[in-house]
N, C-alpha and C positions, 0 to 999 in steps of 0.2 A: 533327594537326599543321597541315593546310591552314588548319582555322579560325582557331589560336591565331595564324601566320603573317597573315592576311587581317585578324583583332584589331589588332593591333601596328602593321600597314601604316594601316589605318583611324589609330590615335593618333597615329602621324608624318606623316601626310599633308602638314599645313601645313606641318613641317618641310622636308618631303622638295621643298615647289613652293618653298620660299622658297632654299632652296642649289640647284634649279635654276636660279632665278633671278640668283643670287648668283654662280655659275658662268658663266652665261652672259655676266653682266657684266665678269666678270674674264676671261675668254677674249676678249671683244669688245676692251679694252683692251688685254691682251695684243699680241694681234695687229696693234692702230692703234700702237704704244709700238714696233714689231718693223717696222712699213709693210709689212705683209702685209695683199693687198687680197683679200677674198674674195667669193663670189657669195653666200652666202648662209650664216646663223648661226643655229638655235634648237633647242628643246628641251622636252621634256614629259617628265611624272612619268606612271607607268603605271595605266591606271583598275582599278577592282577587278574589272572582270571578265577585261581580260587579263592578270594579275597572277594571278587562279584559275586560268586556263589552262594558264598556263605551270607552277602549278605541278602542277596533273593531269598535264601532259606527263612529268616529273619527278619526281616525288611521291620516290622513293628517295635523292634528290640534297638535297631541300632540309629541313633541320632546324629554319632559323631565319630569318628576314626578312636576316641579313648575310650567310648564301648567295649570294643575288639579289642578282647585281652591276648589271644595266640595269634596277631598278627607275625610275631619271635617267636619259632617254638625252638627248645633245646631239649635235648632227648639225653638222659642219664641212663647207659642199661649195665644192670651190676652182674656179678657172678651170681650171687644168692640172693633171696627175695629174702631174708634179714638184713642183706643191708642197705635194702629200701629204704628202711628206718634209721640206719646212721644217717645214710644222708640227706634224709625231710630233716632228720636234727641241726646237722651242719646248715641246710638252706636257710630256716627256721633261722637260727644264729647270725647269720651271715645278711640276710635282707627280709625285705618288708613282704610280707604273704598276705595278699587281697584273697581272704577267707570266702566270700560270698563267689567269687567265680573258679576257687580252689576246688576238686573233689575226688577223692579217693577211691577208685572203682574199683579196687582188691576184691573190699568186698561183697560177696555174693549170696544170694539165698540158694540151700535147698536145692531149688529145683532150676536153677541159673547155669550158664556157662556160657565162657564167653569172652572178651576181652580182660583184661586184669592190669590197670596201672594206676601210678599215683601221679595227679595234673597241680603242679601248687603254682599258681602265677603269684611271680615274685614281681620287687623293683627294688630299686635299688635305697637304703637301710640311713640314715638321719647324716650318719658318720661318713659316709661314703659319697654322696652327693652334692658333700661341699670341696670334695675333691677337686682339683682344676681338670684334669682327664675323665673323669665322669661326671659336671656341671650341666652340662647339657643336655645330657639323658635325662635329668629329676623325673621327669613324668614319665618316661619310657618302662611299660609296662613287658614280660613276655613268661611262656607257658613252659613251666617245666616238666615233661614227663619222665619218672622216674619208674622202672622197673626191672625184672631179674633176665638174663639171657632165655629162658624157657618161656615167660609172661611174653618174650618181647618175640620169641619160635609164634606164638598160638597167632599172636596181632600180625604176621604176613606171612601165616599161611593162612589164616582167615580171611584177609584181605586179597589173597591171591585168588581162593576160591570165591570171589564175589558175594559172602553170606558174612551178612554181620548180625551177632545179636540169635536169640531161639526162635523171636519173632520170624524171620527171612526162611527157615531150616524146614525143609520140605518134612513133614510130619515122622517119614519111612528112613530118616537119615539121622534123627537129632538122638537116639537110643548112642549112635555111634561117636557122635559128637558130645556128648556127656563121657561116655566112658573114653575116650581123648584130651577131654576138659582134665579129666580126675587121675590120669596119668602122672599131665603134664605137674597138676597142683603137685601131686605124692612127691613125685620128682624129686622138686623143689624143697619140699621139706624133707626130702631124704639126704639131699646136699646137704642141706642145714643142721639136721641132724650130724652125717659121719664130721663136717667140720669141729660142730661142738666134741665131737668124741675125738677125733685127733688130736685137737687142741690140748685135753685134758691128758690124753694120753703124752702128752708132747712136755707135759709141765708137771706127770709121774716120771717118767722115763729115769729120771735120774737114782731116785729111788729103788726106781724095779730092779736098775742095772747094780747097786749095792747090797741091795736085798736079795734078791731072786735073777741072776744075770744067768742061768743054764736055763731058764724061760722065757729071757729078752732077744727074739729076734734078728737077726743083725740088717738093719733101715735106714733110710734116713737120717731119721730121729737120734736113731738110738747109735748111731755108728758119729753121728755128729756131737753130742753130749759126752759119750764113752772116749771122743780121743779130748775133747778139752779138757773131761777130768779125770783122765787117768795119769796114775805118776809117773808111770814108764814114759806114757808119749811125752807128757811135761818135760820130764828132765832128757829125751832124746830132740824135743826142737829148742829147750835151752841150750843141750851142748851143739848144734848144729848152729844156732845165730850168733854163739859167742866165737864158734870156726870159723863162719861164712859172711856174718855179720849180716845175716837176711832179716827180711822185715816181711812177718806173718800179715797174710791179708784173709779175706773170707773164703771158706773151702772155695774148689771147685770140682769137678769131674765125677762126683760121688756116684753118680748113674751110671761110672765104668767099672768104680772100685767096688760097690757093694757084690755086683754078680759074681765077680771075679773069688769073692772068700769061697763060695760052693766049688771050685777047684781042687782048694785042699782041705773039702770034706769039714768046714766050718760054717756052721748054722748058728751060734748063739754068741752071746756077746762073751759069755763066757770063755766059750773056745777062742777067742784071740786073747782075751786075756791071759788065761793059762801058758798059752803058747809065749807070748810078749815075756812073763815070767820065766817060762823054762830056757828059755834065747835069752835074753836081757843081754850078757856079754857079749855075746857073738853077734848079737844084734847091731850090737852101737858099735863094734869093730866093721862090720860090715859097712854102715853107716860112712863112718870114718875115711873109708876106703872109695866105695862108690862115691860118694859127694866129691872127691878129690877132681879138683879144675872145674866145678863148676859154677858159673859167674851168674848170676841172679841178684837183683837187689831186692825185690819183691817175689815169696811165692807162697801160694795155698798152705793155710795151717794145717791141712789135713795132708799134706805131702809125705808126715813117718807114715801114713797108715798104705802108703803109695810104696812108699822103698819097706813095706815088711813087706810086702806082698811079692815083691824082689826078690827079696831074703828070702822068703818059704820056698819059694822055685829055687832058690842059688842054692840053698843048701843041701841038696836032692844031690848036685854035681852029676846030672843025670841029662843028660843035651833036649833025647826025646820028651823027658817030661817038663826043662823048661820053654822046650819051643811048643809046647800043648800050652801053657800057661800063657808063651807071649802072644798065639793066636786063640785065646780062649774067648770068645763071642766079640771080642776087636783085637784089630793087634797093637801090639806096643811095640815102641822101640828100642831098641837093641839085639843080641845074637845069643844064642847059647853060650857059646864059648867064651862072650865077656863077663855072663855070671857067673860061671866057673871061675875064670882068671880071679875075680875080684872076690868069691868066698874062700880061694884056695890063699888069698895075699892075707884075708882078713884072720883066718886061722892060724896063721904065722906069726901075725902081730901081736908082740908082746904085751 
């Protein structure tokens, strides 16, 4: 039976790498069509000598090449072990799950540790295999393992260190290998956790910044939210695209702009407000001035919070302190002396 199995494996082979392939593509999709971001997607068809293997481990179990449900395996590995569970949902949705060879090893007893993944052998779903590009697959079964970057850490350095399982683990070693196990799990739900709490903080923030903005941070978050809804900036990249006729796209560079407010001694979202208010004129003259000749059809909405941070340096008319500002943890470009030139033009203007 092994050989006629090993026959049969040999004649599908092509088969069997092209619906990996094929799979893998529609899983990749899936999941971009779904905005589920993951760390990593692939998959391989099993060579004929582990294929023999498994089936000498076996030999009583298998009759016939449709047996062997991970002859396909595809490996899903996410950011967070919650969203293990988005995507059993999406798979679940998406094709037929053979429940009997499916099985969830997450979870663990007590006194376990050890591997952690989710195995769901899928095929392909009623709707999908009257397809003309997937007809031929109907019976093509393969394994999908799903698990988090840290589940997928334990599974090859386990496998590196040749011990699989508590069973293998020399009696004087497995204290250590438990508290390893119990790390890697916290970890995981510590991820899980600060996202959930990001998240919520991410979907306050707006609030915070109305309510309480001498307590808001200046972040990401919060410096992202505070320039779409504040009036100042509103009505400065209103009067900049009706000048320039530019077309706002999504921030960029934030990770240069946020360190940069600690320069001029601003911590809270507050403190740029206040400032944006007490500038407001001189702002949007400076504005006015600086932007003069320059040609963009597209740029970052967050580009006023770019040219205030200009402004705060230009208006010093102080050389040393804004060539501290243009080399402050990266450099910018331009000179002292052009932001002098252009606050000393903008003070002039009428």
């Amino acid at each position: 039976m092994k050989e006629i199995i090993l026959q049969e494996f040999q004649e599908k082979h092509t088969n069997y790498k092209h619906f990996c392939d094929k799979t893998i593509n529609l899983i990749g999709d899936l999941l971009q069509q779904n905005k589920i971001i993951i760390h990593n997607l692939s998959g391989r068809v099993k060579d004929n000598q582990s294929l023999a293997k498994k089936i000498d481990k076996k030999i009583d179990k298998y009759t016939s090449i449709n047996d062997i449900t991970d002859i396909i395996g595809i490996r899903i590995i996410t950011h967070l072990e919650s969203e293990v569970d988005i995507i059993e949902k999406l798979m679940r949705d998406e094709f037929k799950i053979d429940e009997e060879n499916s099985i969830d090893k997450r979870e663990l007893s007590n006194d376990q540790f050890g591997y952690r993944s989710l195995h769901l052998v899928i095929s392909l779903n009623n709707t999908r295999d009257t397809l003309t590009e997937y007809a031929s697959y109907k019976d093509f079964k393969c394994e999908i393992q799903i698990r988090s970057i840290l589940q997928h850490a334990w599974a090859e350095i386990e496998h590196d260190l040749g011990y699989k399982g508590k069973i293998q683990i020399p009696d004087q070693y497995k204290r250590d290998f438990n508290r390893l196990s119990a790390l890697l799990e916290t970890a995981d739900k510590e991820f899980d956790r600060l996202k959930k709490e990001l998240s919520t903080y991410e979907n306050n923030v707006s609030n915070l910044i109305i309510s309480e903005p001498q307590n808001v941070g200046i972040n990401k978050a919060s410096l992202e939210k505070f320039n779409l809804d504040n009036e100042i900036l509103i009505e400065a990249r209103n009067f900049l695209a009706n000048k320039m006729q530019w077309k706002y796209i999504e921030s960029v560079g934030s990770d240069r702009i946020i360190p940069r407010f600690a320069y001029f001694k601003m911590r809270t979202i507050k403190d740029i407000n206040d400032s944006l208010i007490e500038n407001k004129d001189l702002f949007f003259k400076f504005l006015d001035v600086f932007t003069e000749g320059f040609h963009y059809s597209e740029i970052a909405i967050n580009i006023i919070i770019y040219y205030f941070q200009h402004f705060l340096a230009a208006i010093s008319e102080d050389e040393d302190y804004i060539n501290g500002y243009l080399h402050y943890e990266d450099t910018i470009g331009g000179e002292p002396e052009e932001f002098i030139e252009k606050i000393k033009e903008a003070k002039n203007k009428v």
